[in-house]
matplotlib code that plots the C-alpha trace (Angstrom):
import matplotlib.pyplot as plt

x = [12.7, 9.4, 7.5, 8.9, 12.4, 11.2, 9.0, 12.1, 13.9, 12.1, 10.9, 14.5, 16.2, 17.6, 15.1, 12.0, 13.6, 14.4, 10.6, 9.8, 12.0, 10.7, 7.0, 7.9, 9.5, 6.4, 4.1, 6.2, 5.7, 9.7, 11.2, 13.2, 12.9, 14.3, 14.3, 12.0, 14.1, 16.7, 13.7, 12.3, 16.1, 16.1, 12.6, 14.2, 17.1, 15.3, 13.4, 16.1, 17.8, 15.5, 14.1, 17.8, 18.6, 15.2, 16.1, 19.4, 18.0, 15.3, 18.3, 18.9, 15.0, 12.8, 10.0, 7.7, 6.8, 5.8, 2.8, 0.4, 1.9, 1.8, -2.4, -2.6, -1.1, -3.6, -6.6, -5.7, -5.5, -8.6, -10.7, -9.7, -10.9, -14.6, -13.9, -12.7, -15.6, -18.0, -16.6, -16.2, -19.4, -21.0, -19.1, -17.8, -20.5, -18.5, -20.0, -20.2, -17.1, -15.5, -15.8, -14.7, -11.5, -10.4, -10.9, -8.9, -6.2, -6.7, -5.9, -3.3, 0.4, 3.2, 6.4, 8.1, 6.4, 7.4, 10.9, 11.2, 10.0, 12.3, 15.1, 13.6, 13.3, 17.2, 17.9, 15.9, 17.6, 14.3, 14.6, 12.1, 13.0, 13.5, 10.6, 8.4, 9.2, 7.5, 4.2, 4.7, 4.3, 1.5, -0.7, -0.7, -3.1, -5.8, -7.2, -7.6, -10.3, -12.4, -12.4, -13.7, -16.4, -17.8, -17.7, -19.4, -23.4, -22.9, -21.8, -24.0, -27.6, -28.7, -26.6, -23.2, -20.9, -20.0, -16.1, -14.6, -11.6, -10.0, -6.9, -5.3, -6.4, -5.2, -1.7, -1.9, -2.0, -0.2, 2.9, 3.5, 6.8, 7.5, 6.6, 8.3, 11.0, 10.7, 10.1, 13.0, 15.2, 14.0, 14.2, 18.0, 19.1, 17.7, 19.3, 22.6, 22.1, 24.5, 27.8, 26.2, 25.0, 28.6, 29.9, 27.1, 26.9, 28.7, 25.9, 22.9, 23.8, 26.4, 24.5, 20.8, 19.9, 21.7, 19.7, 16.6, 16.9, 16.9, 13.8, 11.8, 13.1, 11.1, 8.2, 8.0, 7.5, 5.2, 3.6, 3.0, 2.4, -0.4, -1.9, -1.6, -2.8, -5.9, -7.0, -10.2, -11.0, -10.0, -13.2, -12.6, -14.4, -11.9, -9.0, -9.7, -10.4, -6.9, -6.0, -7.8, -8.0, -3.8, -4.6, -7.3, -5.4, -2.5, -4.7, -6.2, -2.6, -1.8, -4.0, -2.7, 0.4, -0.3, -2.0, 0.4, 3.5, 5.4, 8.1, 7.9, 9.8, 7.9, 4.5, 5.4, 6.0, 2.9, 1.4, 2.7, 1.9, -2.0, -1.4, -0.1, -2.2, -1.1, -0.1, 1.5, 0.0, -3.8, -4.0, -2.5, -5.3, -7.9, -7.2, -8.1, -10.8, -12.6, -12.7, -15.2, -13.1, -11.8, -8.1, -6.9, -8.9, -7.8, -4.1, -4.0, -5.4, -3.3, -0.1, -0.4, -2.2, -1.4, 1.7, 3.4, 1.4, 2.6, 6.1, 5.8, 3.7, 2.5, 5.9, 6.8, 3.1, 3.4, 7.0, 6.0, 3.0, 4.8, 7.5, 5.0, 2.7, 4.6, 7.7, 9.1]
y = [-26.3, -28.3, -26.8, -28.4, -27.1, -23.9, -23.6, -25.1, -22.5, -19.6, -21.3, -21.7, -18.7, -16.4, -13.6, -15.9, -18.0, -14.3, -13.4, -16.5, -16.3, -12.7, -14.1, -16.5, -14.1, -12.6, -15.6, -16.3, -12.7, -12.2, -8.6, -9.5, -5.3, -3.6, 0.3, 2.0, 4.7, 1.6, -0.7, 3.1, 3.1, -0.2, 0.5, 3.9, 1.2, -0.8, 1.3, 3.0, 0.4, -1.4, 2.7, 3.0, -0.1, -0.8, 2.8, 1.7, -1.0, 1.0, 3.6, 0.1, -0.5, 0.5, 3.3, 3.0, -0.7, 0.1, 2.2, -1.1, -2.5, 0.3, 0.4, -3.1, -2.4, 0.7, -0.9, -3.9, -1.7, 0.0, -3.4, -5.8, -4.1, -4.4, -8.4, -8.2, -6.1, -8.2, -11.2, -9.6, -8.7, -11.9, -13.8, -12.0, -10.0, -6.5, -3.6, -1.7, 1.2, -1.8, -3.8, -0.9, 0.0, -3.6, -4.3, -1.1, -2.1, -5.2, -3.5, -1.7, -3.1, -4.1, -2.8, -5.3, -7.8, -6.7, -6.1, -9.8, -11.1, -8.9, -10.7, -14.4, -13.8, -13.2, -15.9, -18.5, -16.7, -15.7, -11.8, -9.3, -5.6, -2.5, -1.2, -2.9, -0.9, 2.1, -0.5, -1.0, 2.6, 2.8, 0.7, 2.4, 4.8, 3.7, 1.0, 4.2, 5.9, 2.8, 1.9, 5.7, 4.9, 1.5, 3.5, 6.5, 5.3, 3.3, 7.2, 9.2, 9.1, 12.2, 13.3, 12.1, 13.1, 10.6, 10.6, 12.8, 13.3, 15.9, 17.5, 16.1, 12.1, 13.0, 14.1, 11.0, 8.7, 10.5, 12.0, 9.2, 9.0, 5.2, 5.8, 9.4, 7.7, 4.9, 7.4, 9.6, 6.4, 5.2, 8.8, 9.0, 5.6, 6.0, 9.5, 8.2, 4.7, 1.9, 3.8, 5.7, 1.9, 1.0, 3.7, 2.6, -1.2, -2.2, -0.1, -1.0, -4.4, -6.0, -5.6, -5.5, -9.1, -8.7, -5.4, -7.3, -10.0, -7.4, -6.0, -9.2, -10.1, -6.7, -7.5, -10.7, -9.0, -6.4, -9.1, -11.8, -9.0, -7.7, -11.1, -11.5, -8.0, -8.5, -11.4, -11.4, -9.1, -11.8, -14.1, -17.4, -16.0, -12.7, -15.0, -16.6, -13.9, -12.8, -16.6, -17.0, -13.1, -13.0, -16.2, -14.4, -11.1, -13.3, -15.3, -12.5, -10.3, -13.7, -13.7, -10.2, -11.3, -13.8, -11.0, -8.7, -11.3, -11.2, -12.9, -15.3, -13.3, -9.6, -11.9, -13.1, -10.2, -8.3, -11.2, -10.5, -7.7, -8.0, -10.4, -8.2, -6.0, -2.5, -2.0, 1.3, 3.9, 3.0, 2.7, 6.5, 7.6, 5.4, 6.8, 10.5, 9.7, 6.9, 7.5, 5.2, 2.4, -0.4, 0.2, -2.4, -4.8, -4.2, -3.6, -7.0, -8.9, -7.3, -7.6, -10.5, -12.7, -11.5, -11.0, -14.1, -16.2, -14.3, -14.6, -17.9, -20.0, -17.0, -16.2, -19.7, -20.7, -17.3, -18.0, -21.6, -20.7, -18.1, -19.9, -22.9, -20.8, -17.6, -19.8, -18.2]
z = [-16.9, -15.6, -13.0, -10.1, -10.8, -11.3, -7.9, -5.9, -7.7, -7.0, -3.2, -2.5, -3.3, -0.8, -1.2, -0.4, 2.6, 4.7, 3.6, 5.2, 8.0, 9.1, 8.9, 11.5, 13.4, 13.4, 14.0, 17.2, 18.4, 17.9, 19.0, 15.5, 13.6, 11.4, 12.1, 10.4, 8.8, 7.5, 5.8, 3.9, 2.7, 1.5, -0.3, -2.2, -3.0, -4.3, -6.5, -7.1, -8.7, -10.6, -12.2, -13.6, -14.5, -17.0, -18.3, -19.5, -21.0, -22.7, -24.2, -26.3, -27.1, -29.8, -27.6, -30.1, -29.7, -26.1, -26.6, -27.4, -24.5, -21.9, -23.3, -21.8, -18.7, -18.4, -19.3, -17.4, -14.1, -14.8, -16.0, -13.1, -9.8, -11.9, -11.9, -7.9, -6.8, -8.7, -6.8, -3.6, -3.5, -4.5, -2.2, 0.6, 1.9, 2.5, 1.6, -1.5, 0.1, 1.1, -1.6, -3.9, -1.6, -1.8, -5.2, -6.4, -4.6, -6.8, -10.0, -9.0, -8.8, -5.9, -7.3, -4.6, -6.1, -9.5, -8.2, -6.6, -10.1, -12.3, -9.9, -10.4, -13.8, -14.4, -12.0, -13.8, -17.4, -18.1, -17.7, -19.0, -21.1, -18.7, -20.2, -18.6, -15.4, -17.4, -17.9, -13.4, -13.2, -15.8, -14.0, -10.6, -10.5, -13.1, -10.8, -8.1, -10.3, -10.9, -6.9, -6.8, -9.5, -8.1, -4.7, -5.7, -6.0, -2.3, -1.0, -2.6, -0.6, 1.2, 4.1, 2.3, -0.4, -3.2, -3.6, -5.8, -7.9, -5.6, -6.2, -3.2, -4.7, -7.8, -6.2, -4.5, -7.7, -9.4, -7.6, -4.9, -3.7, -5.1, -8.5, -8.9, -7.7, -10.5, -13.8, -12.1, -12.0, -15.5, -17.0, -15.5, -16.7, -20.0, -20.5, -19.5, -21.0, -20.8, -20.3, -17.4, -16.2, -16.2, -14.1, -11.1, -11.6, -8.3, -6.6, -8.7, -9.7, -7.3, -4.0, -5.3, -4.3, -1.1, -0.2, -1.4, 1.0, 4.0, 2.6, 2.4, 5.8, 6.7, 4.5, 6.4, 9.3, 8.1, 6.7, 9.4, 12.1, 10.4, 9.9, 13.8, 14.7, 12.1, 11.8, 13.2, 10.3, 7.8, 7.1, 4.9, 2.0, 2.0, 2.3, -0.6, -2.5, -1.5, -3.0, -6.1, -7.4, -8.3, -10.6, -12.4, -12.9, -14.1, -16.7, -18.0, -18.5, -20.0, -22.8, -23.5, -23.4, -26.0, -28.2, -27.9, -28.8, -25.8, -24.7, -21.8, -19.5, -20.7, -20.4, -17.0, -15.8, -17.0, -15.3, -11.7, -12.6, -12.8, -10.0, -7.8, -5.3, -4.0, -0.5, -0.8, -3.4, -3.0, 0.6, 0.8, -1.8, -0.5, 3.0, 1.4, -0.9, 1.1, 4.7, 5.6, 4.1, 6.6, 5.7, 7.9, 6.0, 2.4, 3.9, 5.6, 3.0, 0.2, 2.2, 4.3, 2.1, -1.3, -1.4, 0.2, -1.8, -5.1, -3.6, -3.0, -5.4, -8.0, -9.5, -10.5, -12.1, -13.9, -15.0, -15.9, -17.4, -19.9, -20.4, -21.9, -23.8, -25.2, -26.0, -29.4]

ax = plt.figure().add_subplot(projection="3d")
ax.plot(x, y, z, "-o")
ax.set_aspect("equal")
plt.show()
C-alpha cells in the first residue's frame, strides 16, 4: 500500500474523523461534553482492553526475545528528553525547569496514542505482538528521571532545593493508575491466555473501536479547548517543536527497529511510540517534583499539538515508513 492509501486510510477511519469532529466542536466554543466520570470509563476501557488482549497474545510468544527489546524502549525514554531539551533550549527560549518539564514529557509515551496505532495497525493488516504493550509501559517513567536530572542544576542555587527523587515522584512513575492498570490487564490475559481471551472477546474485541471513537471525540475536545484556553502560551518556535520532535523520536526508534529486526508493524509501533509525548503520567509527577514548571504549557503543547498531529499525519509516515524499510 503507497503512502497515499495509507494516510487516507488512517485520515479516514472513524476513530480520527470523531477526534476531528470534537476539536471543532471545541474551535467553535460548542457546549458538545462528555461527562467527566463517562470519558475516565472509557479510558479504563480502553486500557483495559488493549492490557488483556497483548497478554493473550504474549501466553503464545517466546518472553525471552523481549528483553533486547523492552532495553530499547527504556533507553529510548531515558535518551530522548536529552535531544528535546537540547532543542528546546536552543530554539525556544524557555527556561532550563521549563525546558526540562517539557522535554520529559517528550520521552515518555501516550498510551492513547499507542492504543489508536495498535487499532490502525490491524486495520491496515499490519498489527504488532501484544508484547509490545509491556515495552508502552516500560517507557513511562524513565523519561521522568532525566526531566528531573536536566532540571536539577537550574534548581539548585542558594535559597532553593534541586528536585529530588522523593517517594511520593517515585509512586508517581511508578504506580499511576493507567499503567497499573495496563501490567494488571497484560498480567491477567497472559495468565489466562487465549481460552480466557475467548470467553471476553465480545467485550474486549467486539466494541473496542466503537468505545474508541467516543474517546477521541473527548480527546478532541480536551484537545482543541486547551488550544483555545492557552494559546497565548504557545509561541511559533514551541509549536514546532511540538511538530518536528515526534519525527525525530520516530527516526531514531526506527533505526532501533532496524537493529533489533523488527517487523513493520512491532517497528511502527515502537515508533509512535518514541513519537508520542505524555499527557497523563508525567504531568502528575512533574506537578509534585517541579512546581515551578508551567504545566499548562507542556500539557497544551503535548496534547493539543502533539497528539492530533501523531493521530493524524504521524501514524501513517510511521506505518509507511516501516512497512518500506523493515519489510521481511
Amino acid at each position: 500500500m503507497d503512502w497515499l492509501s495509507l494516510a487516507g486510510t488512517t485520515l479516514f477511519s472513524p476513530a480520527v474523523l470523531f477526534f476531528m469532529l470534537g476539536l471543532l466542536a471545541a474551535m467553535v466554543r460548542s457546549d458538545l461534553a462528555i461527562p467527566e466520570a463517562v470519558a475516565k470509563g472509557l479510558s479504563l476501557y480502553l486500557v483495559m482492553a488493549i492490557g488483556f488482549k497483548g497478554g493473550a497474545e504474549m501466553a503464545l510468544a517466546d518472553p525471552a526475545s523481549l528483553i533486547l527489546l523492552l532495553g530499547a524502549g527504556i533507553v529510548l525514554s531515558a535518551g530522548l528528553p536529552l535531544i528535546g531539551f537540547g532543542l528546546l533550549r536552543s530554539t525556544t527560549g524557555v527556561d532550563r525547569v521549563d525546558a526540562a518539564a517539557i522535554a520529559a514529557h517528550y520521552g515518555s509515551i501516550s498510551i492513547v496514542t499507542f492504543i489508536a496505532a495498535k487499532d490502525a495497525g490491524e486495520a491496515l493488516g499490519q498489527p504488532g505482538g501484544g508484547y509490545m504493550v509491556a515495552v508502552a509501559a516500560a517507557m513511562e517513567a524513565p523519561a521522568i528521571l532525566t526531566g528531573l536530572i536536566l532540571a536539577g542544576r537550574a534548581l539548585a542555587s542558594p535559597g532553593q532545593a534541586a528536585p529530588g527523587l522523593s517517594t511520593s515522584v517515585i509512586r508517581e512513575a511508578f504506580t499511576n493508575g493507567s499503567i497499573l492498570l495496563l501490567l494488571g490487564a497484560f498480567a491477567i490475559g497472559w495468565i489466562s491466555g487465549p481460552a480466557g481471551m475467548a470467553t471476553v472477546e465480545p467485550f474486549f474485541v467486539d466494541i473496542f473501536r466503537g468505545v474508541l471513537c467516543l474517546f477521541l471525540l473527548d480527546m478532541g475536545l480536551i484537545a482543541g479547548r486547551g488550544l483555545v484556553q492557552h494559546r497565548t502560551l504557545l509561541r511559533w518556535p514551541l509549536i514546532g517543536f511540538g511538530l518536528y520532535m515526534p519525527p525525530i523520536g520516530a527516526g531514531i526508534a526506527l533505526v532501533a527497529s532496524w537493529l533489533l529486526g523488527l517487523t513493520p508493524g512491532d517497528g511502527a509501533l515502537l515508533m509512535t511510540l518514541s513519537a508520542s509525548a505524555s499527557y497523563i503520567a508525567v504531568p502528575a509527577a512533574m506537578r509534585l517534583a517541579l512546581p515551578q514548571a508551567k504545566a499548562a504549557l507542556s500539557l497544551t503543547l503535548s496534547l493539543g499539538v502533539t497528539f492530533p498531529f501523531n493521530l493524524m499525519v504521524g501514524i501513517p509516515v510511521y506505518a509507511w515508513l516501516a512497512g518500506r524499510i523493515l519489510e521481511v
